[in-house]
C-alpha positions as CSV (number, residue, x, y, z in Angstrom):
1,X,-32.9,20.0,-1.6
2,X,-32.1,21.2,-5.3
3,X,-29.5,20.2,-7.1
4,X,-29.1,23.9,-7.8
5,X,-28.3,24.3,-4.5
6,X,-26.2,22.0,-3.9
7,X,-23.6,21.6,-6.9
8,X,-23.9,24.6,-9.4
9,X,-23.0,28.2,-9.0
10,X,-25.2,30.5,-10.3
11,X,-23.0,32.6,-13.2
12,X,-23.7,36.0,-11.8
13,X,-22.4,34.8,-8.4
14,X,-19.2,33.4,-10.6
15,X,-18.5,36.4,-12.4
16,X,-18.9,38.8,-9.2
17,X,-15.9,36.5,-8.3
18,X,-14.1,36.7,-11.3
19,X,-14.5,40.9,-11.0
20,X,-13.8,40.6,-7.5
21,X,-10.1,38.9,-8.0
22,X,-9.4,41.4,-11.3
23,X,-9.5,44.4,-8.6
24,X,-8.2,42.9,-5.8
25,X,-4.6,42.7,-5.5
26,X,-3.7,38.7,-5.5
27,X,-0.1,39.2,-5.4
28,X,0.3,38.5,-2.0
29,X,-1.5,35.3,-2.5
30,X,0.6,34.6,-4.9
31,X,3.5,35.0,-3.0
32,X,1.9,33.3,0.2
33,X,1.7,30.0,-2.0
34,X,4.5,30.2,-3.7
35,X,6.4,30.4,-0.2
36,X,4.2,27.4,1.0
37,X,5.7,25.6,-2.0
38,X,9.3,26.1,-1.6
39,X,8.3,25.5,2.1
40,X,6.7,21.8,1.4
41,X,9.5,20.8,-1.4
42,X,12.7,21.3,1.7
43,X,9.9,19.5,4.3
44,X,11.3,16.9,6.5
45,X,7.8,15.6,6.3
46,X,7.9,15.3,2.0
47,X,11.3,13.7,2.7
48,X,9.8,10.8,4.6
49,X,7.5,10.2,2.1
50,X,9.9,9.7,-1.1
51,X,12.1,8.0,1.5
52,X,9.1,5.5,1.9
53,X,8.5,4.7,-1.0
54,X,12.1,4.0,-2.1
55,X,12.2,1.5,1.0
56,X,9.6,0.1,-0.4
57,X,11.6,-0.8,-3.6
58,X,14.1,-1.8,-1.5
59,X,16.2,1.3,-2.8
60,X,17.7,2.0,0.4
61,X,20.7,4.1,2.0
62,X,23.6,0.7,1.4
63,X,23.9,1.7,-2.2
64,X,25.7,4.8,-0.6
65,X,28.0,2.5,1.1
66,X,32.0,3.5,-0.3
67,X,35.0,1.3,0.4
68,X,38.2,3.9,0.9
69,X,40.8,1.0,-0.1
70,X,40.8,-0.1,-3.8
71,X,41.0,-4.2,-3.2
72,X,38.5,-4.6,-0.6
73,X,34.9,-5.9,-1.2
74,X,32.3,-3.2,-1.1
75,X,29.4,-5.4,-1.0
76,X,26.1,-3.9,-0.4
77,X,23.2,-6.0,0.4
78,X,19.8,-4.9,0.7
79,X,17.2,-6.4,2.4
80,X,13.5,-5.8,1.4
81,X,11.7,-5.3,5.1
82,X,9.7,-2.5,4.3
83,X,7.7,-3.9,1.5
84,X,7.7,-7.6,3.4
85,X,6.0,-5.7,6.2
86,X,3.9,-3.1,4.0
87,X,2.6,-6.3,1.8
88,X,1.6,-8.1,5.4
89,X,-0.6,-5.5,6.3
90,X,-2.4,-4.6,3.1
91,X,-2.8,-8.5,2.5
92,X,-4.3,-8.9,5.8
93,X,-6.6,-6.2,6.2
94,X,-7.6,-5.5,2.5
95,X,-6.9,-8.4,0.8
96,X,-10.5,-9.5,0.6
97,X,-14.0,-7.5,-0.9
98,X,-15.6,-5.7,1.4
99,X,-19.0,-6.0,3.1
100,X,-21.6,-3.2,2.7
101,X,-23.9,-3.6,5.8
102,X,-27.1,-1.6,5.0
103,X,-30.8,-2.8,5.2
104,X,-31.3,-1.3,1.5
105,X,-30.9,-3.5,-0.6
106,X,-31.1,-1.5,-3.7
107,X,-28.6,0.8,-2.1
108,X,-26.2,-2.6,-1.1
109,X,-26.2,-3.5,-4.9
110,X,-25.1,-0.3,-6.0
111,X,-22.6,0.5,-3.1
112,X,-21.2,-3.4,-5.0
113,X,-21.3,-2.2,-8.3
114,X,-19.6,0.8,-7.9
115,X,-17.2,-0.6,-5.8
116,X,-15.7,-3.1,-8.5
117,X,-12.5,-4.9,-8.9
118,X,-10.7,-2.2,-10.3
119,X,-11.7,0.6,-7.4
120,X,-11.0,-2.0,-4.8
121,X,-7.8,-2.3,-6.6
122,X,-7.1,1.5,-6.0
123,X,-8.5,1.0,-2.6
124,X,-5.6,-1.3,-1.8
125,X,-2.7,0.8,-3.5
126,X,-4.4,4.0,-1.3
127,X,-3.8,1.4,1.4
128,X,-0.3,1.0,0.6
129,X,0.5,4.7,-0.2
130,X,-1.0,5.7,3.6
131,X,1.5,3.1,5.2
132,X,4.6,3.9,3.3
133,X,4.0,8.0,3.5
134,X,1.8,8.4,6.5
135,X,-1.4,9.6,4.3
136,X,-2.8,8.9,1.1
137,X,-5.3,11.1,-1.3
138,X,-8.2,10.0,-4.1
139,X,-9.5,12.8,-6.1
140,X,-13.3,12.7,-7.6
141,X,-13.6,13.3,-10.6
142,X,-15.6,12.4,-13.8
143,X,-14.6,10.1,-16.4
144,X,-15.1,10.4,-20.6
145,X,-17.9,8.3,-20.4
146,X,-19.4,10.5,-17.5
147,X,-19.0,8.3,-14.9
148,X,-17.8,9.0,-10.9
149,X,-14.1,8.0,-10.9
150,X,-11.1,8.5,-8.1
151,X,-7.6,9.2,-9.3
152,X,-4.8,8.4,-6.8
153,X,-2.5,11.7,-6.1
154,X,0.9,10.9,-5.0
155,X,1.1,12.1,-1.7
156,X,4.8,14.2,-2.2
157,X,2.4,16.4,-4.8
158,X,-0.3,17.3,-2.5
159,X,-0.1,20.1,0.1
160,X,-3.4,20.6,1.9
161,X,-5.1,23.4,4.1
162,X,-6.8,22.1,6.9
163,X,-9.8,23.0,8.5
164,X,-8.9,21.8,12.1
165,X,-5.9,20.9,14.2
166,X,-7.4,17.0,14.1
167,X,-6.6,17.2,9.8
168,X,-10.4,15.9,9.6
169,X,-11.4,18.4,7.2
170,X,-9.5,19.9,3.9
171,X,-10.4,23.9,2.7
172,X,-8.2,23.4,0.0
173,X,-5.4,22.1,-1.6
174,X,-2.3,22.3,-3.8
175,X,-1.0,20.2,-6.2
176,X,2.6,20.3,-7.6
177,X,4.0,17.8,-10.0
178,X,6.1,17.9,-12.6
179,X,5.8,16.4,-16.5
180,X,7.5,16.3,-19.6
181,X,7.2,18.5,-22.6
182,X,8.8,19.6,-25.9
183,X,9.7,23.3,-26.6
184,X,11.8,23.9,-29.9
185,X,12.1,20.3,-30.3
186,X,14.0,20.3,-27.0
187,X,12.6,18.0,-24.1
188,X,12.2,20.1,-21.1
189,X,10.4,19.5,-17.3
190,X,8.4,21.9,-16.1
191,X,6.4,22.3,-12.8
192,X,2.7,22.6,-12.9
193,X,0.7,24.1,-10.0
194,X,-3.1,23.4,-9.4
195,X,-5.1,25.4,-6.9
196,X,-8.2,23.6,-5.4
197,X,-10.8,25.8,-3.8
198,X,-14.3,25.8,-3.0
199,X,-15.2,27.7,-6.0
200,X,-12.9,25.9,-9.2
201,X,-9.3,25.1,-10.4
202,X,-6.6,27.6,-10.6
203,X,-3.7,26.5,-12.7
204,X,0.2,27.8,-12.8
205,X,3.3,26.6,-14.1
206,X,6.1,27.6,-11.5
207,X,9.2,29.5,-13.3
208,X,12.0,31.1,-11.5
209,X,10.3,31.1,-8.2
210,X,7.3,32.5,-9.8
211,X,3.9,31.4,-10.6
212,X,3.2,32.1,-14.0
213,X,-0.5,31.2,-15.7
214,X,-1.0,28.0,-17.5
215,X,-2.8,29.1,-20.5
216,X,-2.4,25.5,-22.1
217,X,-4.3,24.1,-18.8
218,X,-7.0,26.8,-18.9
219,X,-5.9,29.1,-16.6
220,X,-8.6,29.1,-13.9
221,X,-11.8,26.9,-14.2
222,X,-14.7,28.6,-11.4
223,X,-16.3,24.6,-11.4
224,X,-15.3,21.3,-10.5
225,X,-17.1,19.7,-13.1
226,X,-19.1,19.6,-16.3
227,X,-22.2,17.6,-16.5
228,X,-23.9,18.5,-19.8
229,X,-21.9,21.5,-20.4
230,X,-23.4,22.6,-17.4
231,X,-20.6,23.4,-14.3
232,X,-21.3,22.1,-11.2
233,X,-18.6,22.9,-8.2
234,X,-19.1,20.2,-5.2
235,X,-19.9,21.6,-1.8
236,X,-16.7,19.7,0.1
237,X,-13.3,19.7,-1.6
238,X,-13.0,17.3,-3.6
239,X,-9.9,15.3,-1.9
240,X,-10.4,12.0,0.2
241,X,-7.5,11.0,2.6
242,X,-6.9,8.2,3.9
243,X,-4.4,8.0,6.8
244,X,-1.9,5.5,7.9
245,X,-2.5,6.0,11.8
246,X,-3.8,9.6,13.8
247,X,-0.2,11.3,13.5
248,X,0.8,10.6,9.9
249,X,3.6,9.0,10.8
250,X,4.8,6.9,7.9
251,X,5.9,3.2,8.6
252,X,9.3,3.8,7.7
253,X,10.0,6.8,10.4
254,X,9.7,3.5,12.7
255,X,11.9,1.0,10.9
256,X,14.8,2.9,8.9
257,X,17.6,3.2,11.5
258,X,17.4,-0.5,12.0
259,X,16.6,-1.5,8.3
260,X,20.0,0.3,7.3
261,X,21.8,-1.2,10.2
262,X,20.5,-5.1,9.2
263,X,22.1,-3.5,5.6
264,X,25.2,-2.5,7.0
265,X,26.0,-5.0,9.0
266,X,25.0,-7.9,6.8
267,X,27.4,-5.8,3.8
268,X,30.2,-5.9,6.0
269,X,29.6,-9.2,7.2
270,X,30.1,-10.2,3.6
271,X,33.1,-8.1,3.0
272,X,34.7,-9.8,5.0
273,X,33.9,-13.1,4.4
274,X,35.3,-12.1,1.1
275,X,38.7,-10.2,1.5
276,X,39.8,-13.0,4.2
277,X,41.5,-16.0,2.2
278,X,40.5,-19.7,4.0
279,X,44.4,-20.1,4.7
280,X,47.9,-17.9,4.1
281,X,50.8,-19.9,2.7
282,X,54.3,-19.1,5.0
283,X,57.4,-19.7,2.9
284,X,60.8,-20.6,4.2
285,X,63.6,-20.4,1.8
286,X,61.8,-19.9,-1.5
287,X,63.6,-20.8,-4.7
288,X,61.3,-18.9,-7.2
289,X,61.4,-15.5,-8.7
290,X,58.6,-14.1,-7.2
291,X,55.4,-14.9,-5.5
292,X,53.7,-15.4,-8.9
293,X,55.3,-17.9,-10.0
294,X,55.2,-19.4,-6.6
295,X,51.4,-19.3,-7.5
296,X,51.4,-20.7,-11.0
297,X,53.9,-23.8,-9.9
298,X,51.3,-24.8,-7.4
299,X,48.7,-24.7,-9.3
300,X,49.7,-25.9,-12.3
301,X,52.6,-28.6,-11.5
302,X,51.1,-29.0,-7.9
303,X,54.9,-28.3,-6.3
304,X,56.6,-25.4,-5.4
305,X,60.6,-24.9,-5.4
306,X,62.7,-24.1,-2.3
307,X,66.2,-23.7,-1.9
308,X,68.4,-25.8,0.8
309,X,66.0,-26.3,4.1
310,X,63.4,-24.6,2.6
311,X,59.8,-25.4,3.5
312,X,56.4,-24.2,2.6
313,X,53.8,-24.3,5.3
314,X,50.3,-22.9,5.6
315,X,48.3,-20.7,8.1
316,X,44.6,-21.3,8.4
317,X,42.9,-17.5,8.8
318,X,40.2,-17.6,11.6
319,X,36.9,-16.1,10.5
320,X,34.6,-14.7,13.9
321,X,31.7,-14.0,12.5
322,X,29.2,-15.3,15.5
323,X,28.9,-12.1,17.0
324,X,27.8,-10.3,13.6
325,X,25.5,-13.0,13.2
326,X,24.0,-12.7,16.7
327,X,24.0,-8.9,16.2
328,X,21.8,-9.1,13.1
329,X,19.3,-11.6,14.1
330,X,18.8,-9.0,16.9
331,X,18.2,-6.3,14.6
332,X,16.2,-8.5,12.3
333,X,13.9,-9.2,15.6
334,X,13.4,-5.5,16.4
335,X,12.3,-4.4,12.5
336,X,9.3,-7.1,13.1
337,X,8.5,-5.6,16.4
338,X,8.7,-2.1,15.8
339,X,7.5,-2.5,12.2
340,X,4.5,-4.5,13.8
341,X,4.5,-7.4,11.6
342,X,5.3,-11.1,11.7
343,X,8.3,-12.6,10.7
344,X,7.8,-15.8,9.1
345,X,11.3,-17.2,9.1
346,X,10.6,-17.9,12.7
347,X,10.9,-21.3,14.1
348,X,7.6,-23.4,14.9
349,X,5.4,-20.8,13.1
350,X,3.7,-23.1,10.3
351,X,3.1,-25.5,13.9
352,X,1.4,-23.0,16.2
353,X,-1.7,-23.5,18.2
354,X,-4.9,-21.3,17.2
355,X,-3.8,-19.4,20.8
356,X,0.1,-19.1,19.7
357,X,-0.9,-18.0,16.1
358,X,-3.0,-14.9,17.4
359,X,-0.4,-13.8,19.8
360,X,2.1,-14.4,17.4
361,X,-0.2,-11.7,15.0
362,X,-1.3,-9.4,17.8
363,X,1.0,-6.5,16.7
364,X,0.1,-7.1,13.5
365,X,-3.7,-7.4,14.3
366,X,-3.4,-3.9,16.3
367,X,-1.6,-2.0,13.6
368,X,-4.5,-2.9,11.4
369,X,-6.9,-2.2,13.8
370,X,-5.7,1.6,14.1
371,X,-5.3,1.6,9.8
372,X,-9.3,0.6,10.0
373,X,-10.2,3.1,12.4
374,X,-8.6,5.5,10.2
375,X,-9.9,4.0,6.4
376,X,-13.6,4.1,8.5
377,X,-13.3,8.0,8.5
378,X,-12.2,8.5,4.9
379,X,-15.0,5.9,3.8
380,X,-17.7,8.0,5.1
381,X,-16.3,10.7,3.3
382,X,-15.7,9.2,-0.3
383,X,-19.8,7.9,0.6
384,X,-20.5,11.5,0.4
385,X,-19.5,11.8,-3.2
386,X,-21.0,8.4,-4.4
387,X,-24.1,9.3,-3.0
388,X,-24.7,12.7,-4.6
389,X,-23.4,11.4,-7.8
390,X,-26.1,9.0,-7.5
391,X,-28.5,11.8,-6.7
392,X,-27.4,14.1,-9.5
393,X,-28.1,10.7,-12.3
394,X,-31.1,10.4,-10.7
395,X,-30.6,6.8,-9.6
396,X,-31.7,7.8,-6.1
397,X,-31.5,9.8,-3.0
398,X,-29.3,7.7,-0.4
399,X,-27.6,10.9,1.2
400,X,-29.4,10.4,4.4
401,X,-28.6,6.3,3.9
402,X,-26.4,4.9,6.7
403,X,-23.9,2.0,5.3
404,X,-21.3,0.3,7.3
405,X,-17.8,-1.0,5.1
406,X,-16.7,-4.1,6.7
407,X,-13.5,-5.3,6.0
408,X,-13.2,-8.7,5.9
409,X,-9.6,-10.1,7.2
410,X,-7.6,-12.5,5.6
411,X,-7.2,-14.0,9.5
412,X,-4.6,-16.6,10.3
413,X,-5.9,-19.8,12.1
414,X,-4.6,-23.4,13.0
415,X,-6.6,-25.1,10.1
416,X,-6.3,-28.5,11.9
417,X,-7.3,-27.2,14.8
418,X,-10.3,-25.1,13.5
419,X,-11.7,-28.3,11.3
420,X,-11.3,-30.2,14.6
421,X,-13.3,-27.8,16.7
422,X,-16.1,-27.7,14.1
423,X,-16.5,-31.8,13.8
424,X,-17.1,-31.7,17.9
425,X,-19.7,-28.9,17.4
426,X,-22.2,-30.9,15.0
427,X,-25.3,-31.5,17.5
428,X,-24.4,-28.3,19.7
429,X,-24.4,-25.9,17.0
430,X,-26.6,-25.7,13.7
431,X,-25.2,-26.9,10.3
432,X,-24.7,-23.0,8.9
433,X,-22.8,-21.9,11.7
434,X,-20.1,-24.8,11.5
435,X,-19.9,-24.8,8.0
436,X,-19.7,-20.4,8.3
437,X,-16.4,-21.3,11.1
438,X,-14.9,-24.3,8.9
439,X,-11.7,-22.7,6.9
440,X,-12.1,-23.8,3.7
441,X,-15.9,-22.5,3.6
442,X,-16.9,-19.9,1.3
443,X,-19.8,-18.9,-1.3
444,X,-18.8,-20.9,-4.1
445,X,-19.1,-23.9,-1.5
446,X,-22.1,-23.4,-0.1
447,X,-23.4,-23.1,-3.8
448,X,-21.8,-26.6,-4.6
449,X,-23.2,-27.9,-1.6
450,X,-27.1,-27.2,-2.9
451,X,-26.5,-28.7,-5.8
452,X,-24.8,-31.9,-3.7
453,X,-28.3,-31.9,-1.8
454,X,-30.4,-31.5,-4.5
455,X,-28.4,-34.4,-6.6
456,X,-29.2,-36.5,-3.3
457,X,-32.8,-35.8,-2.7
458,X,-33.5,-37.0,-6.4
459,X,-31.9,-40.4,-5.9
460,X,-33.4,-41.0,-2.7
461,X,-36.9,-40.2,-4.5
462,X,-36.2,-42.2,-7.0
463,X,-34.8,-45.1,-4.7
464,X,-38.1,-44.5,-3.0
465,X,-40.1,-44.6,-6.1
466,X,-38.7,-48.3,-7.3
467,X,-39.0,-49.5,-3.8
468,X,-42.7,-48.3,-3.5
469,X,-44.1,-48.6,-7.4
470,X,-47.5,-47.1,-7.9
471,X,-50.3,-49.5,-8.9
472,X,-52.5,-49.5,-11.4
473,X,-56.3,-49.4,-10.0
474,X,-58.9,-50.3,-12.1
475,X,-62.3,-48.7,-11.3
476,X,-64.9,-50.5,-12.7
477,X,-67.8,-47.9,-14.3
């Protein structure tokens, strides 16, 4: 196949285009997008999304908490679950690189290189941007230097068409953000607009319920990119997503109602720890002026005044806080459960059996399970792109290349237990495989451990050699 044919766009087809939208009337396309705009902007689903990630930073609904009466505490506590349980996930499932499972090995190498520390790095943030808004995005694109990059779009920018009810495929796609400009040395926001289509980039600024054209941006590009000065548009749209679960649902949607109860009740809890005093004084007969000085005589002299059978007595204030308490740890319970993590404040965790450990993770495990399943699906799509950028730089044609990404868990295991199970394996299983299942076995061991057995096998030579010298034999001529 041509790479003609596949990335550019001849210029007479281009400019048929461009002829094409002067005489048609695009108003009503306009108007179309500017109504799916002001549509996506008031969407319950955008809401979730912002409301994820402030969750995530633990910005949650108790700062709204008021306290009507002027003297009592108005304590607002909040509790970070979401990020606790966010963190869990992207730690367990992405913490570690990746495995590319292809028989090229040429291909394997640069399937490694591209994918370095600082894309697995985005990798993990996509991760993280899925789970707190239900769907995350990485736009292609090419760096100064030339070079096949991905650029993280917030997901609250991006409004996609779809191809199918499933959300497999994306026609197109709009993105709105907003950014920061001077005008008459006056610092001013205004909305930009770009529109993602097969064939290019349009580009608006949104005024007044209007789309206006961005001149500054360029107006409309009909590529994607330049190679040599040479445009090139690709033949998918260049967006990857990279969902949280099948329905898009965001983690938060799950957890919220009891995250902000835990809050409230915990807030409350603390009020009124605070506004109750540990005992009330009763005062029979007082011979002061008033209760402040009652105050300042007891604590500074230590006595207090009374007149003829007067007597000061005290009332200890009973605090009931069990039920509270009792309520919370219940709510605390439920966020782990429906929020399909673990919480490690529980009792006898760091003991657990290898048996009680995995049950313990099993919501975990399957939550990760259905973020994989997921991650598998956009991988094969951001493939696409690395593989025709490697075909258009001419450092081969791997388009028809199957690769597999495995992800490689951080699992959980009884350590004791595991070391255990591998010492009563030595003469049933091979060396490798025991040392593969040992938990404190990696690459950099196994290197150490040639080196160990290379050290050896030169002392026992040489041991041999001075046990077993070599004699000199004379042969007479």
């Amino acid at each position: 196949m041509l790479i003609e044919d596949l990335y550019r766009a001849p210029w007479h087809e281009r400019m048929n285009e461009v002829i094409k939208d002067m005489i048609e009337d695009v108003t009503t396309d306009l108007e179309i997008l500017v109504q799916e705009i002001q549509e996506w902007e008031k969407s319950e689903r955008r809401k979730n999304m912002v409301t994820g990630e402030l969750y995530y930073l633990n910005k949650t609904d108790i700062q709204l908490k008021k306290q009507k009466i002027a003297w009592k505490s108005n304590t607002k506590l909040a509790h970070g679950f979401a990020k606790k349980l966010v963190d869990q996930k992207i730690g367990y499932l992405l913490s570690k690189e990746p495995t590319f499972g292809t028989e090229n090995i040429p291909y394997r190498v640069l399937m490694t290189e591209t994918f370095d520390r600082g894309l697995l790095k985005k990798i993990k943030n996509v991760g993280k941007e899925a789970i707190n808004k239900g769907i995350a995005y990485l736009h292609p694109f090419f760096n100064e230097e030339g070079d096949l990059s991905f650029k993280k779009f917030p997901s609250e920018q991006i409004i996609p068409n779809w191809a199918d009810n499933e959300h497999m495929e994306i026609l197109s796609f709009t993105r709105v953000y907003e950014v920061t400009a001077y005008e008459d040395k006056k610092k001013v926001t205004k909305k930009k607009v770009e529109y993602y289509h097969s064939q290019g980039v349009k580009y608006f600024v949104f005024e007044s319920g209007k789309l206006i054209p961005d001149v500054p941006g360029g107006i409309e590009k009909n590529y994607h990119f330049l190679i040599d000065d040479e445009p090139y548009v690709w033949e998918k749209t260049p967006l990857i997503h990279f969902k949280y679960n099948e329905e898009e649902q965001p983690l938060i949607d799950s957890i919220k109602s009891l995250v902000d109860n835990y809050n409230t009740q915990a807030s409350t809890n603390a009020d009124l720890l605070a506004d109750i005093p540990k005992f009330i004084y009763k005062l029979i007969n007082y011979g002061g002026v008033d209760l402040a000085e009652f105050l300042s005589d007891l604590h500074e002299f230590m006595v207090v005044k009374t007149d003829e059978n007067g007597d000061v007595d005290k009332l200890q204030a009973d605090i009931e806080t069990d039920a509270v308490e009792k309520e919370i740890d219940r709510n605390r319970n439920s966020i782990y459960e429906f929020g399909r993590g673990v919480d490690t404040r529980e009792v006898g965790l760091g003991d657990a059996s290898g048996v009680a450990l995995r049950f313990r993770y099993s919501d975990l495990d399957m939550d990760c399970n259905i973020l994989e399943a997921e991650f598998q699906s956009s991988f094969e799509h951001m493939m696409w792109f690395i593989n025709h950028h490697l075909f258009v730089t001419g450092q081969g044609d791997f388009t028809e290349e199957k690769i597999n990404v495995i992800f490689n868990r951080d699992i959980i295991i009884a350590e004791t237990e595991a070391i255990d199970n591998a010492s009563k394996s030595f003469g049933i299983l091979d060396d490798q495989t025991i040392r593969e299942n040992h938990p404190w076995y990696n690459e950099e061991v196994e290197k150490r451990l040639k080196v160990q057995e290379a050290k050896l096998q030169k002392e026992i030579e040489k041991e041999y050699a001075n046990a077993f010298p070599l004699k000199e034999v004379k042969v007479d001529g």
